[in-house]
N, C-alpha and C positions, 0 to 999 in steps of 0.2 A: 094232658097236664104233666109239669115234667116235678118229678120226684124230688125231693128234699133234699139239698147239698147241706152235708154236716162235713166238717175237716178231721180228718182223722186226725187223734192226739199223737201219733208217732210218726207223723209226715210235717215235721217244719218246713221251714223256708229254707229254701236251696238257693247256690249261688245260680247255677245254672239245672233249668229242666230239659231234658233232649225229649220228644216223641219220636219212636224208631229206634229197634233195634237194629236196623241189618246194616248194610256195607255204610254207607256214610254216619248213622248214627252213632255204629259202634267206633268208628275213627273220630271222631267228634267228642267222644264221650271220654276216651284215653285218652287225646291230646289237652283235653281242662283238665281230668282229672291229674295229668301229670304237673303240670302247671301247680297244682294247689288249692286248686278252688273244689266248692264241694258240689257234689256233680249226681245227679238221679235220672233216669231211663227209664222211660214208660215203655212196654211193649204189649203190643196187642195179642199174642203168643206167646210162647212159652219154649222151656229148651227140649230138645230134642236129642237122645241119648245115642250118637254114630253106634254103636255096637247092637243098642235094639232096637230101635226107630227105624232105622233105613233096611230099605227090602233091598239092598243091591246086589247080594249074595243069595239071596232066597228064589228057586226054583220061578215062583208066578210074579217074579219082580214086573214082566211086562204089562200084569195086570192091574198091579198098583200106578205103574207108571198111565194108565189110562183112566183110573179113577182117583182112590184117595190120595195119590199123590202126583194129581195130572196139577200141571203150572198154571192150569186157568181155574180160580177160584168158583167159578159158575157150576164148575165141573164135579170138583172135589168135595165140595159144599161141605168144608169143616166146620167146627163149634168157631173155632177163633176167625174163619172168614166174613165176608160180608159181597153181599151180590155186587155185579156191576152190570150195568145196563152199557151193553156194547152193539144196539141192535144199528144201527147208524153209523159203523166202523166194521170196514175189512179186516181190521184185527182185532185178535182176541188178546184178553187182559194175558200178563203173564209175573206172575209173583206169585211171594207165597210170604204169612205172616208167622215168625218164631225167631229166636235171639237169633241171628243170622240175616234174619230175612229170603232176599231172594237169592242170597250168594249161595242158599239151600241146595236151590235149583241149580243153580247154574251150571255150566259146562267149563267154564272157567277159562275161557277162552279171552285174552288179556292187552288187547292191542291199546294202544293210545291214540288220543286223536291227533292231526298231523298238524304241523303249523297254518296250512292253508285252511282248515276247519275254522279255525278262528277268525278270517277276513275275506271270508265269502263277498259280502258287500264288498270291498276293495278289490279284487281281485276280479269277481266276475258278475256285479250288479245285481245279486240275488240277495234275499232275507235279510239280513243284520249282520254288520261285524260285533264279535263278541267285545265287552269291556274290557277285557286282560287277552295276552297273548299266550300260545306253549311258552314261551321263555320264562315267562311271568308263574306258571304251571308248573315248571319242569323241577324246581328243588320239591313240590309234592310229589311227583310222580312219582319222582326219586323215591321219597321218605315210604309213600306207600306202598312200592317193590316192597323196598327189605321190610316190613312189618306183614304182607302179606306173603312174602317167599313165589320169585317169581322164574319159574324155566324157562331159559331161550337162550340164543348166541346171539352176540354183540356183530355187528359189522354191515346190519342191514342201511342201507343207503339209500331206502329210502322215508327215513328217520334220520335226525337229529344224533349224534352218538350217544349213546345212556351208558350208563356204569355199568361193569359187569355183572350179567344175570344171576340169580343165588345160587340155583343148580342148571344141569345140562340140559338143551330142549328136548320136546318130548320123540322119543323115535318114530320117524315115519314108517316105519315097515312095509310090506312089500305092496300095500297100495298107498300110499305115501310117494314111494318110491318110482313105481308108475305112474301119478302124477306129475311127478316133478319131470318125472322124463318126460313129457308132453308139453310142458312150459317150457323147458330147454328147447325142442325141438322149435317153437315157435317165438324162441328167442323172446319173453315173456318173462319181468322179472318177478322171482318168490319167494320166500324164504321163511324159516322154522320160527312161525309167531309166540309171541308170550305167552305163556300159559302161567296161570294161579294152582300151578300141580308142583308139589312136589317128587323133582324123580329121583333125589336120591333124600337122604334124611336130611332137614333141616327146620333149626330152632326147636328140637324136642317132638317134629313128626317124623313121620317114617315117608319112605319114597313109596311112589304109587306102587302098587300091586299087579297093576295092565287089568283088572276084571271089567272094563267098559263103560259103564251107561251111568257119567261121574253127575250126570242132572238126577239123580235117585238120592242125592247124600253121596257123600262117602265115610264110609263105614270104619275106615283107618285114620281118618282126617290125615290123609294125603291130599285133597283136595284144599283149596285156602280159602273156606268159608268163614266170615269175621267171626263166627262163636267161636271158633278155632284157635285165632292168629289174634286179633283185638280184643275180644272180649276176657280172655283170663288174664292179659296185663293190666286191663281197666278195673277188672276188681280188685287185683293184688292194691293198685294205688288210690284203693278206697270209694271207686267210685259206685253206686248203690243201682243195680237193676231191678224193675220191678216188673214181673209179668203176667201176664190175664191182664192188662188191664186197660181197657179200650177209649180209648178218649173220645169226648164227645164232644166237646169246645173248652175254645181258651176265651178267659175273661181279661177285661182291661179293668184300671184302674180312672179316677177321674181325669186324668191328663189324655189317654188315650193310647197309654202303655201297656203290652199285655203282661199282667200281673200272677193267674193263674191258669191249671188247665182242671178239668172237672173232668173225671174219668167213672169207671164201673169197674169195681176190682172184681177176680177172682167170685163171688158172692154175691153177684147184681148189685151190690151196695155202691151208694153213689160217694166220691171223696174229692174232695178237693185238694191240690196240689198247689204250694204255693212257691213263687222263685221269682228271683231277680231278673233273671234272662231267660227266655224260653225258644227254643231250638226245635223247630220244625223237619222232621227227616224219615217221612212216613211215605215214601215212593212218589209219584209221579202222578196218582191217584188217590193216595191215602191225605197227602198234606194239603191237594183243592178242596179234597172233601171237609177236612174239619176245619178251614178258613171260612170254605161258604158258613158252616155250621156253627159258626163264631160269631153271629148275627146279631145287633144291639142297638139300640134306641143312635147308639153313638155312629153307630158303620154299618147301616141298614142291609149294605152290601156284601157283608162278611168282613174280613179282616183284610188288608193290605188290597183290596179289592178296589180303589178310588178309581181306578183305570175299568173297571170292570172285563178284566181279560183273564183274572185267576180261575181255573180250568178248564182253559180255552187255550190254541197253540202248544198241545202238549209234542214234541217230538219223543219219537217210536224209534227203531233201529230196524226197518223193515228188513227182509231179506228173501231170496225166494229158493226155492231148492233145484237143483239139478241132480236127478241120479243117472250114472253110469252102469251099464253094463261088459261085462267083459267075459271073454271064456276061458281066462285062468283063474283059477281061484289066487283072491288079494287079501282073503283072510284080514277082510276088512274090520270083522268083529274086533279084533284083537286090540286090545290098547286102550286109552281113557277116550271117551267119546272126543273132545276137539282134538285130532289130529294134528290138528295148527301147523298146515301152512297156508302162510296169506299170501296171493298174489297181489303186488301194487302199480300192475301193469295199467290199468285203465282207474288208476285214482283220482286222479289229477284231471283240472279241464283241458280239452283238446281240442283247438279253434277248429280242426277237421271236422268236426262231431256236431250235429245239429243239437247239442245241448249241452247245458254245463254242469261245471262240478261231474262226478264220476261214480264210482265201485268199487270193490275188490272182490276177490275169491277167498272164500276161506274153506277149507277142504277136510271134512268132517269123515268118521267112519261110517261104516255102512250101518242102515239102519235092522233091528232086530225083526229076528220072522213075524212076529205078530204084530210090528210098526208096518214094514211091509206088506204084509197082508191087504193091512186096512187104509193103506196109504191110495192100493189102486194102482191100474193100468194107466199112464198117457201116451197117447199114440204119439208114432214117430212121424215127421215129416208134416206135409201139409193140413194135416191132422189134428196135427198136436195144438195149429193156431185157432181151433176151431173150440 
């Protein structure tokens, strides 16, 4: 039986309600609130203090990094999580819920998607071409750079030109450097990717540090996680976050418009939330789940559900790892973990190639002794296919 929705007396009606704080909520939430309109954020988490909260500096940081603050929610089994049943997927969930979200985690590694992304179908008879184009994209890309503070150098060709980056890319150091000379030799184009770091000071942070392992937090907010970078403009211009507070469905109104969202603050206490507009932006897994859980005499099927395809077709950003050994030391530790350089040598489709569409390389630091460790041996050679 589901518990007594009463409205709390200090939550009117909003022009617009966002669900999600992290990277698209909190840009969603500043661009209204600039606007003028009056604007509230539900978050299923809470803020998170860079200076105590993040183990990044702290001796058994690799410890945290495999439990209470491992990117798969199954793992770290916090108060503000919620399980996921991934038993039927080669990949594991990867997020995390607090004013940020997953930009928490992240590595901040910052590439854009290419124009060819966008018209698969056209191009080479596979999935969908998207509704809009990059071109159609590119005055946001734009806008979200400078709000998020973006490192790299301009001149990569195989991109579209973008404006100049905020600061300078991040250094590759001397196994940075040994890769690239490996792409050179194989005549293989690469270049110093975007990165969400700042490496020198900008907009009121400071330049990265180099201490590493930047999916831990960053502790200087060098790193451009939106609590960072969006979230303290959105409250300067009034816009109102609210956190603990978990939402469990949105209601519609007799037309068929959704009218509220009914959450559990902070106190298990049940509140309803009322607004004009309500904005969904609760990850990739967060926003199917409280659509199905939207369920009503009216939309038996959850919300927006008439197709019945909502948490179904979700795309991943798979990726698989390759590590290198070498016998000089490449003091690979050193530096923010993405490294960022992306090669865009095999991006693109190549009628040569028994398939389409492509890859890139993206060329990360070495991982620490105790990822290592538990990472494993794979054999080399005919072995390794085994």
């Amino acid at each position: 039986m589901r518990r007594r929705v009463s409205l709390s007396v200090d939550k009117k009606k909003v022009d617009v309600l966002v669900i999600g704080a992290g990277a698209s909520g909190a840009a969603f939430t500043w661009k209204l609130a600039k606007s003028g309109m009056k604007v509230m954020c539900l978050e299923q988490g809470d803020w998170l203090n860079p200076s105590t909260d993040y183990s990044t500096s702290s001796p058994d940081w690799e410890i945290h990094r495999q439990t209470d603050f491992n990117p798969n929610p199954n793992i770290r089994s916090l108060d503000v999580d919620y399980p996921i049943n991934d038993t039927e997927s080669p990949i594991a969930p990867l997020m995390y819920n607090a004013v940020g979200g997953s930009t928490i985690h992240w590595s901040a590694h910052f590439p854009r998607l290419k124009p060819s992304d966008f018209r698969v179908k056209t191009l080479d008879n596979v999935a969908d071409d998207w509704p809009l184009s990059y071109f159609d994209l590119e005055p946001y890309f734009e806008l979200n750079d400078k709000m998020m503070g973006v490192a790299g150098l301009n001149g990569d060709t195989a991109y579209p030109p973008k404006s100049p980056r905020q600061t300078p890319p991040v250094g590759l150091g001397k196994l940075g450097d040994k890769i690239a000379s490996g792409f050179d030799e194989l005549d293989w184009h690469w270049w110093p990717s975007d990165s969400a770091i700042n490496t020198v000071e900008y907009d009121g942070r400071p330049g990265c540090n180099n201490c590493g392992p930047c999916d831990l937090g960053c502790s200087i907010k060098a790193k451009s996680s939106t609590d960072v970078t969006y979230w303290p403009k959105a409250l300067e211009l009034g816009a109102e976050l609210v956190t603990n507070a978990r939402v469990r469905e949105i209601t519609v109104d007799r037309s068929g418009k959704a009218k509220s969202a009914i959450y559990y603050d902070s106190n298990g206490e049940v509140i309803e939330q009322y607004a004009a507009i309500i904005v969904l932006a609760s990850n990739g897994v967060g926003t199917p789940r409280i659509l199905l859980n939207s369920a009503s005499s009216r939309f038996p099927n959850g919300l927006a559900n008439s197709s019945g395809l909502v948490g179904k077709n979700l795309m991943f950003h798979p990726y698989s790892i390759v590590t290198g050994l070498f016998e000089e030391d490449l003091e690979g530790h050193k530096g923010p973990t993405p490294l960022n350089i992306m090669c865009s040598e095999f991006y693109e489709t190549d009628p040569t190639r028994d398939f389409v569409r492509g890859y890139a390389y993206q060329v990360v630091r070495s991982l620490a002794p105790l990822a290592t460790a538990l990472s494993g041996h794979i054999p080399w050679g005919e072995n390794h296919h085994e």
